[in-house]
C-alpha positions in Angstrom: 23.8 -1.0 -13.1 26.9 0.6 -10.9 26.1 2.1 -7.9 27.0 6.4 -9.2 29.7 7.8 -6.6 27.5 10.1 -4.0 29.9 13.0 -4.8 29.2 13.3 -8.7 25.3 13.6 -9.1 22.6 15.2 -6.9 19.0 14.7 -7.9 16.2 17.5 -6.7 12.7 16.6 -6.7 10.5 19.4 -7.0 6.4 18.0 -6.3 3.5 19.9 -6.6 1.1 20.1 -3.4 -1.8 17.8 -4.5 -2.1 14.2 -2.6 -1.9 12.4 -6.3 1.2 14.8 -7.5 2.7 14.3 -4.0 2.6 10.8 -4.5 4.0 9.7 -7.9 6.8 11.7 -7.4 8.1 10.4 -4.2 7.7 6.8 -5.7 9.7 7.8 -8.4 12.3 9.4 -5.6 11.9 5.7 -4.2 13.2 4.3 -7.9 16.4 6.7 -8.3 17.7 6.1 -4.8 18.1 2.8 -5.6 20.6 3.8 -7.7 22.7 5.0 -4.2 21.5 8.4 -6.0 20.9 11.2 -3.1 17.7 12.5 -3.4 16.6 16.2 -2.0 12.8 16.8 -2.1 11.7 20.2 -1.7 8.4 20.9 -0.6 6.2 23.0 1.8 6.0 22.3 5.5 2.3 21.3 5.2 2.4 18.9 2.7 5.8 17.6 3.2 3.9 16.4 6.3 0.8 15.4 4.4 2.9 13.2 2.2 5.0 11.3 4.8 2.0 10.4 6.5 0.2 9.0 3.5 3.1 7.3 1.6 2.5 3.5 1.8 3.8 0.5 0.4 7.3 1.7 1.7 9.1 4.5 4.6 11.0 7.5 2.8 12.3 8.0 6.5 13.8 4.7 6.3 15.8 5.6 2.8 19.0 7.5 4.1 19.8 9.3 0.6 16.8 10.6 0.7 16.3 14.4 2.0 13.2 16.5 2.8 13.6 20.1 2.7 10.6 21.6 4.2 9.6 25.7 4.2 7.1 27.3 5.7 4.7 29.4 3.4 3.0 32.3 3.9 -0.4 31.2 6.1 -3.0 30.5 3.3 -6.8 30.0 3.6 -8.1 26.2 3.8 -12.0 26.6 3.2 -13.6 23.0 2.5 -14.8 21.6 -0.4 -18.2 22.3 -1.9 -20.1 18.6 -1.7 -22.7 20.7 -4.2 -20.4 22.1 -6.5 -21.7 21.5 -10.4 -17.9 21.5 -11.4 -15.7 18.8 -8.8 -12.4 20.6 -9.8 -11.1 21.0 -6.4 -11.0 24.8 -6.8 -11.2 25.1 -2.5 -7.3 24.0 -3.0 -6.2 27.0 -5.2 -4.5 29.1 -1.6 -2.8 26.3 -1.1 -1.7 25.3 -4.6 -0.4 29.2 -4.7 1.3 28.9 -1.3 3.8 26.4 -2.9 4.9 28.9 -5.4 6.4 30.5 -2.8 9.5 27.9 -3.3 11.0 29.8 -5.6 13.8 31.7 -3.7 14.4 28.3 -1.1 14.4 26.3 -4.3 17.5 29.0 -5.6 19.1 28.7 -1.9 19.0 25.0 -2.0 20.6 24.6 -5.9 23.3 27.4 -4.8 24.3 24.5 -1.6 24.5 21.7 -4.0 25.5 22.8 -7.2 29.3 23.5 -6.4 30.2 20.6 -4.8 28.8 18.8 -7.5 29.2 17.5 -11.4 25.6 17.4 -11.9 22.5 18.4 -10.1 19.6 17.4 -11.5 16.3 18.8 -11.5 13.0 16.9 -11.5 9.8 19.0 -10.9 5.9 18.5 -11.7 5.0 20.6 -14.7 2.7 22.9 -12.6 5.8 23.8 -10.5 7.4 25.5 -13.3 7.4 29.3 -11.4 9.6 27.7 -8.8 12.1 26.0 -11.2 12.0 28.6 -13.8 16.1 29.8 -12.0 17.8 26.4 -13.0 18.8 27.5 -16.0 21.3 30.1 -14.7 23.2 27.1 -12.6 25.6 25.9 -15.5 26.1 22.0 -13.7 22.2 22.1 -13.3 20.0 20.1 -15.8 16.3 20.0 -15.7 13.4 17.0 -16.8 9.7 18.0 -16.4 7.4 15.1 -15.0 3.7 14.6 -16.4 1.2 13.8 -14.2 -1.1 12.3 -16.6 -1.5 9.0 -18.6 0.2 9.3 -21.9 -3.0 8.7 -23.8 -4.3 11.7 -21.9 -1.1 13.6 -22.7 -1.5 12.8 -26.4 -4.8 14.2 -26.8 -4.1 17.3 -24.9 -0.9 17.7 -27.4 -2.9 17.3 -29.9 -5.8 19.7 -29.5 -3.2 22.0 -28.6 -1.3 21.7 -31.8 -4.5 20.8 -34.2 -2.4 18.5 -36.1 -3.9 16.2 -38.3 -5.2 12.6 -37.2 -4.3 10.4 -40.3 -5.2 7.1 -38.9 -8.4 5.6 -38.4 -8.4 3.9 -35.3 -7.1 7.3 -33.6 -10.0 9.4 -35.7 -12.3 6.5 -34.1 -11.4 7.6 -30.6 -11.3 11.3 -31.2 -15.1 10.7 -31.8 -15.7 9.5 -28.4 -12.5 11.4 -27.0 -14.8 13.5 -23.4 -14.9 17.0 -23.9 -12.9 19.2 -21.6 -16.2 20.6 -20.6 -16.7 21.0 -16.8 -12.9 19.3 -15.9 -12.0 22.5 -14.4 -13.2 25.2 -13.1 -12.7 28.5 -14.1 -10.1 30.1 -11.0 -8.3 26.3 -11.8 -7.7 27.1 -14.9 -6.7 30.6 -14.7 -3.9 29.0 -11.8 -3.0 26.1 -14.5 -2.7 28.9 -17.1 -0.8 30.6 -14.2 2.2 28.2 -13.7 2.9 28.0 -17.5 6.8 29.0 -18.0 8.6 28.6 -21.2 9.9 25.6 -19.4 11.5 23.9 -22.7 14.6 27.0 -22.6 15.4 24.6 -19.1 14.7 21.6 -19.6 16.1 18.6 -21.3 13.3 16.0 -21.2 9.7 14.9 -20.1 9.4 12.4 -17.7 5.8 10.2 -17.4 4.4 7.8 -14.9 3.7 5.6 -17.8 4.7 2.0 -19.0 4.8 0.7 -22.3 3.3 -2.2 -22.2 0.2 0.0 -21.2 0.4 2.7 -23.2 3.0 2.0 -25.8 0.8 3.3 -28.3 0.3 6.7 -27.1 4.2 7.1 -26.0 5.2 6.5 -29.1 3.3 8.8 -30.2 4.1 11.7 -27.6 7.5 11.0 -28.4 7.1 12.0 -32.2 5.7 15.1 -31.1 8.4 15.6 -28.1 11.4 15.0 -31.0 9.9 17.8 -33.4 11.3 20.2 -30.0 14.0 18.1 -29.4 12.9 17.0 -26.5 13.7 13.1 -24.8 10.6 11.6 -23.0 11.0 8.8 -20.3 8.2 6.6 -19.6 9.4 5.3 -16.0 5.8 3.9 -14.6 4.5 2.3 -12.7 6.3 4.8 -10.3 4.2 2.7 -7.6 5.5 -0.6 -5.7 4.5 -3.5 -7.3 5.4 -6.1 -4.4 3.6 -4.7 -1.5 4.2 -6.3 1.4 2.8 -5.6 5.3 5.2 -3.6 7.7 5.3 -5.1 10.8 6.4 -1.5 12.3 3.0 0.2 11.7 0.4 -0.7 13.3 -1.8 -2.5 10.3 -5.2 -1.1 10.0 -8.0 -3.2 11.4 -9.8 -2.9 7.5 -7.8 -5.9 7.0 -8.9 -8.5 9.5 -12.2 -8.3 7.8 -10.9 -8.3 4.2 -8.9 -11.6 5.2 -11.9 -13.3 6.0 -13.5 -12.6 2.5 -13.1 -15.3 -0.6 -10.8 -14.2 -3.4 -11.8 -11.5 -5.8 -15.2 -10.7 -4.0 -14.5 -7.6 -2.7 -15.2 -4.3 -4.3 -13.5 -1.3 -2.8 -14.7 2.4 -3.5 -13.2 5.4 -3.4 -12.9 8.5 -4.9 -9.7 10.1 -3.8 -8.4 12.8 -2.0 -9.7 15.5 -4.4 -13.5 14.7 -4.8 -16.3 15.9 -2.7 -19.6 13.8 -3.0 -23.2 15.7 -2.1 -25.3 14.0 0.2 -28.2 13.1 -2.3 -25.0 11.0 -4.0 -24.2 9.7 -1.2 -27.7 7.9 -0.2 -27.4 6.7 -3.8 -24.6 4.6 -3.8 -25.2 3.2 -0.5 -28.3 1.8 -1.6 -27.2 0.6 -4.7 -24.2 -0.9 -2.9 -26.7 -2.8 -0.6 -29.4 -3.7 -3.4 -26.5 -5.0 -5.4 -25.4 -7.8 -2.3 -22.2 -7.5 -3.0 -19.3 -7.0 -0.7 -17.6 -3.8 -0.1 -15.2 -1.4 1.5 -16.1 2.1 1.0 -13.8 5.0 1.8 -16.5 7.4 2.9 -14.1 10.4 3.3 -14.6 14.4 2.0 -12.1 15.6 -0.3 -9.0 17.0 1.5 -8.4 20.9 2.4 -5.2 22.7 1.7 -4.3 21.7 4.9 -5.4 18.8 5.6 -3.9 18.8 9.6 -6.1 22.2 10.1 -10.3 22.8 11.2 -13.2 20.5 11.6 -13.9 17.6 8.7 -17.6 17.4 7.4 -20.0 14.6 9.1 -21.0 12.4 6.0 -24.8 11.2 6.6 -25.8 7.5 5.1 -29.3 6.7 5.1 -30.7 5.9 8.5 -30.3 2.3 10.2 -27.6 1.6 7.1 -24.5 1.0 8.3 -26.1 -1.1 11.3 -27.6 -3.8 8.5 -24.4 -3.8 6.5 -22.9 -7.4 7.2 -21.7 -7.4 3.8 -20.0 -4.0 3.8 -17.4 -1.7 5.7 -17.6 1.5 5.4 -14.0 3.3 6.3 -14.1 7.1 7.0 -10.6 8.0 7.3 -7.5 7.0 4.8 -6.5 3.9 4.1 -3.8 2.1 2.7 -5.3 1.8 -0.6 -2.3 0.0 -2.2 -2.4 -2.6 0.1 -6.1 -3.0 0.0 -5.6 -3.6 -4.3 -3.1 -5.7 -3.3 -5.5 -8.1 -0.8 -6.3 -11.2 -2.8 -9.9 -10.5 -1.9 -10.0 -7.3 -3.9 -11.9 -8.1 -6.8 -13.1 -4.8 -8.1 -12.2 -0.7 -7.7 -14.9 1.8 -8.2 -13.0 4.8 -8.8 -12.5 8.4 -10.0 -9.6 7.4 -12.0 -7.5 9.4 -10.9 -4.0 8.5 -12.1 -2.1 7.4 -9.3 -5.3 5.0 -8.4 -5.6 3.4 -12.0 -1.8 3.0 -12.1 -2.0 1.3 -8.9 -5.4 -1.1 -9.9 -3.7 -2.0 -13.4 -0.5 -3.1 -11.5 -2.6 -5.0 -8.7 -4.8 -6.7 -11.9 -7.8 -5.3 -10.8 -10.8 -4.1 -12.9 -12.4 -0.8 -12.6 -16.0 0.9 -12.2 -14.8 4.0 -13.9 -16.7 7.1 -12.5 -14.5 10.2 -13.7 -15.1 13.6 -11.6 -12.6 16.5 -13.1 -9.0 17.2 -15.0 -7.9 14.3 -16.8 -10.4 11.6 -15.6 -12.6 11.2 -18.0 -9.8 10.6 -20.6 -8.3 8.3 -18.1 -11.6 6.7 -18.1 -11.5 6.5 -21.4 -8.2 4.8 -21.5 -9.4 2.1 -19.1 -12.9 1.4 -20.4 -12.5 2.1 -24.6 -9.1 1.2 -25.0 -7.4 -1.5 -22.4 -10.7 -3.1 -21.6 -9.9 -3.3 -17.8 -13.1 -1.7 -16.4 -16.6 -0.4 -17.3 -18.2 2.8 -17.3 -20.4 3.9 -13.7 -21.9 6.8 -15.8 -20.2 8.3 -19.1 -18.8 12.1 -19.3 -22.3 13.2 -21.3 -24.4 12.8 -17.8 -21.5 13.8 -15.2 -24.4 16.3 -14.1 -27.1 14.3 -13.4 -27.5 12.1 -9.9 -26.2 8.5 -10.4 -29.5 6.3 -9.1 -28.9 3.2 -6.7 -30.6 1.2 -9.7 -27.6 1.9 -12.1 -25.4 1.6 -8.7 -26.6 -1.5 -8.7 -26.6 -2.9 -12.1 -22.7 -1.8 -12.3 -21.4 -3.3 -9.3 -22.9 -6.7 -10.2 -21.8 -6.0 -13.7 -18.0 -5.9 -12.3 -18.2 -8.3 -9.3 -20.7 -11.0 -10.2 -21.1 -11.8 -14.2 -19.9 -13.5 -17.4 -18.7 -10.2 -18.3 -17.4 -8.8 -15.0 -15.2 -12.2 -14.6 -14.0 -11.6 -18.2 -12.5 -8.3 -17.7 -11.1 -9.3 -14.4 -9.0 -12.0 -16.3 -7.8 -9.5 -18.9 -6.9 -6.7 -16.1 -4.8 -9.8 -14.1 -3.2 -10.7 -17.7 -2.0 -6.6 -17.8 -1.1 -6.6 -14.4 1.7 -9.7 -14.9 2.7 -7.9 -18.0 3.6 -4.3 -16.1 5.0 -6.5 -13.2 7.2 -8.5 -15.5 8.3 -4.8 -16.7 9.9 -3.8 -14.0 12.1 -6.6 -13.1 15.7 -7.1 -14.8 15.4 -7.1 -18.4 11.9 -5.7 -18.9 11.1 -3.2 -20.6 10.8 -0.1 -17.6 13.9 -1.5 -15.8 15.8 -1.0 -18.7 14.3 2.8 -19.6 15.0 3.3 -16.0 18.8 2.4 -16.2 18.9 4.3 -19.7 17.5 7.1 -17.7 20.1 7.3 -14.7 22.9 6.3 -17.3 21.7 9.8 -19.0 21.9 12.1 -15.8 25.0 10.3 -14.5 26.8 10.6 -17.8 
């Protein structure tokens, strides 16, 4: 596709604060300024920070149409997680998921720069961010597309229970059976924030944008976008937002994780971690490092407490592992900091991912080929679980949604990690998860199917 004069179209990105919102929307920045687009990204000065520090698999600084607009917020409290917490939705990051709603007037200031200069300024911002947006309508050249966070198949079921439609086909009644409750995914205060950010966003905005592919989830975007034309509404599956060819940069210093992981054979790694929003208790803890080392398997562990609001602020908790452990581990690294968890999917070592399933993370495994341990904490895990385990066959359950309050034992530790890394079964699933990994990689080139949405996409705000 042409390259769009600079002159004509400005895009603004608009990111929520959390690491895993953060994320998928400067890949997709990544994406569009590939189309010599220029890209402005508005965020605080805290986690515009956070996120260039953590962005792997490419350098935003490197990407000269791409801007960073940064404001200072008002100071906001950054307690640390609860490890004990019943409920794991991170409600410790509220202050600092408020503090970005501050944007609003900055956000104004920034459209009111490059909106007359402009034919078209375009607005892309995460659907909690809507408070901050919720002016773009009174800028005449200004169009706006919301971006979903979540897997379509999570997206569909959430539509649905919201609208109580109808389920008319059997395979879908099937999996509305087993569908998790939305017991315990949030917490009470994160709810009453979610419920918080909700603006009559579609009187702004012209579309729905997803970090989904279709030959993942063609299914479920087909149907989100039967309920999305009842409003009128276009939807644009654009995923994987994440790089698919991930290659070392020689300019940063590469993390010493990976002279060990070279040294492993193919596929015979598992790596586990939780993400940046989940905060293990220490009886946990002792559990999976036992059943890690009962199961004689190797391992990387990221060992690391779920982030504050600022992550660059106070003292980080001291994680205990049983005594004498890491010193017997010859099998094992244990990694207490962050990684570059992208490349480490990448490594032809990696064999296996026991994860939260977080979005951003199962994107990232799928498109890498690698099968999960699924082992959902809050929000829209379990359904992403769900997705993963029930529907794509590319992983198997850790524990299911029914027991997510009772302590995980090393013995079913054990029995999963072996399941995944060292069985009939485990090697099974690990062929089909390569199969749909080729098959979203192949999408994204000329010709397939998310190179062409993409192009359909930028041909639509370049009109």
């Amino acid at each position: 596709m042409a390259a769009v004069k600079q002159s004509d179209i400005v895009v603004v990105i608009v990111p929520f604060p959390a690491q895993g919102h953060l994320n998928q929307l400067l890949h997709l920045s990544r994406l569009i300024a590939a189309y010599n687009l220029p890209i402005h990204i508005i965020t605080t000065s805290t986690h515009s920070r956070q996120a260039k520090a953590r962005i792997h698999g490419w350098d935003p600084l490197s990407v000269e149409t791409i801007h960073f607009h940064d404001y200072p917020t008002p100071h906001f409290p950054s307690p640390p997680p609860d490890p004990t917490a019943a409920i794991k939705f991170p409600s410790h990051l509220i202050p600092s998921f408020k503090s970005a709603m501050h944007l609003r007037q900055p956000f104004v200031d920034l459209i009111s720069t490059l909106s007359p200069p402009a034919k078209r300024v375009v607005v892309i911002y995460d659907y909690l961010m809507g408070p901050v947006v919720q002016d773009v309508g009174s800028f005449p050249n200004a169009e706006a597309y919301m971006f979903s966070c979540c897997s379509a198949f999570a997206s569909f079921w959430y539509h649905q229970e919201a609208t109580g439609r109808p389920i008319l086909d059997g395979e879908l009644e099937s999996i509305k059976k087993e569908l998790p409750s939305g017991e315990d995914c949030y917490s009470m205060d994160g709810l009453q924030f979610i419920l918080s950010t909700n603006v009559s966003y579609k009187n702004f905005t012209s579309g729905t944008i997803l970090d989904a592919c279709r030959v993942i989830e063609g299914r479920y975007i087909d149907l989100l976008e039967q309920e999305e034309n009842q409003d009128h509404q276009k939807l644009w599956a654009l995923g994987p937002f994440n790089p698919i060819d991930v290659t070392y940069d020689s300019s940063h210093k590469r993390h010493e994780l990976f002279d060990w992981l070279d040294k492993q054979p193919p596929n015979s790694v598992l790596y586990v971690s939780f993400g940046t929003t989940t905060s293990i208790s220490n009886g946990q803890i002792q559990e999976i490092a036992l059943g890690l080392e009962k199961s004689e398997q190797r391992f990387i562990w990221v060992l690391r407490d779920a982030d504050k609001g600022d992550i660059f602020e106070g003292e980080v908790r001291k994680i205990e592992l049983p005594k004498g452990w890491v010193a017997e581990m010859e099998k094992g690294l244990v990694v207490a900091e962050w990684v570059p968890q992208s490349e480490i999917l990448a490594h032809p070592s990696t064999g296996g991912f026991m994860s939260h399933c977080g979005w951003n993370s199962s994107m990232e495994s799928i498109t890498m080929g690698v099968p999960m341990a699924a082992w959902p904490m809050h929000s829209d895990q379990p359904r992403n679980a769900m997705l993963l385990v029930r529907v794509l066959n590319v992983g198997i359950y850790v524990r299911d949604w029914t027991q997510r309050r009772e302590l995980v034992s090393s013995m079913v530790v054990e029995e999963v990690v072996r399941r995944l890394m060292a069985s009939d079964e485990g090697e099974e699933i690990r062929k089909r998860t390569a199969e749909v990994g080729d098959r979203v990689r192949r999408s994204v080139v000329n010709g397939g199917v998310t190179q062409m949405e993409l192009d359909a996409f930028v041909a639509r705000i370049t009109r």
